[in-house]
Phi, psi and omega in degrees: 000134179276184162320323211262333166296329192280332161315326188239028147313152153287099159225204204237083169271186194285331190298325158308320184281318170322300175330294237264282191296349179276335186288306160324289220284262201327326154287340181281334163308321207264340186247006147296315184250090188257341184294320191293325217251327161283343169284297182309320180273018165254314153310302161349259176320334137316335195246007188253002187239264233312287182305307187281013172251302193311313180282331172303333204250358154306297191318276213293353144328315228232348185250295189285102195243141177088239180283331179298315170350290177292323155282340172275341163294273173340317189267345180283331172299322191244048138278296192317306185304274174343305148319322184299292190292000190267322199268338164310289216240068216275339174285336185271304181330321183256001168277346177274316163310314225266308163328296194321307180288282192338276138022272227288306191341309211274300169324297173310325185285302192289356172289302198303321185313302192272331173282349180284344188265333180287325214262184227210308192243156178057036178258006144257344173313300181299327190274332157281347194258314178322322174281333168257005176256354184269311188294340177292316184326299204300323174288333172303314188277327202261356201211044185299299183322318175247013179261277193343302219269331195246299181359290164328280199304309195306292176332286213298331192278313173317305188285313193314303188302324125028239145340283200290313196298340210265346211239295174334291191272344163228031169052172190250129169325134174250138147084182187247145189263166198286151185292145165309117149303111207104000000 
């Protein structure tokens, strides 16, 4: 193996693995307080509309003329607006994200579902991950009442939790990887 390969291995030092398990751990805390950790990440996402609607509408004064103008008021006038009620009012902010999600789930199942069917290669990966993503859909929507509240946080622990196993069993990429030959 040369040098420049052993550089752009996968591997595992101590920082990774410290990574990997602070990571594990802080997802199993979040999804203990997953009520606690969607409220916070619904303010977040209110005061991150707030900012990104201020600066759109900084931007199109000073940058912007004619119909860009005009679109920039308008998407930046309802970021502001958006960020204001989310932050106003953060349960309907997480019932409406939580609709939002539910949503992509079901969408996303049935897109993957129907390319599982057309496609050749990978048409049962796809066609079970579709499927289980159209029942997440239908449960995230059939269950608004106890999901708003938990959901965000639930997400956010499940990917951490991920993230570390994943970083666990396979270290973080080193090094720049080698230029295409040819």
């Amino acid at each position: 193996m040369t040098d420049s390969a052993a550089k752009t291995m996968r591997s595992r030092t101590l920082i990774d693995v410290l990574l990997a398990c602070t990571l594990i751990l802080l997802g199993i805390f979040i999804l203990t307080n997953s009520i606690i950790v969607t409220a916070f990440s619904v303010m977040v996402i209110g005061w991150v509309a707030i900012i990104s609607g201020l600066i759109s509408l900084l931007e199109s004064f000073f940058k912007r003329r004619g119909a860009r103008l005009i679109t920039g008021i308008v998407s930046g006038a309802l970021l502001l607006a958006l960020g204001i009620m989310i932050l106003r009012n953060p349960v309907a902010g997480a019932l409406s994200l939580t609709i939002v999600l539910g949503l992509a789930f079901f969408v996303r199942g049935i897109t993957s579902v129907a390319t599982g069917i057309v496609s050749p290669v990978g048409r049962v990966v796809l066609i079970a991950g579709g499927l289980l993503s159209v029942v997440l859909g239908i449960i995230v929507l059939a269950n608004l009442a106890t999901m708003t509240m938990t959901l965000l946080g639930i997400l956010l622990g499940v990917e951490l939790i991920v993230a570390g196993a994943t970083m666990l069993a396979t270290g973080r990429r080193r090094g720049r990887s080698p230029s295409p030959v040819g």
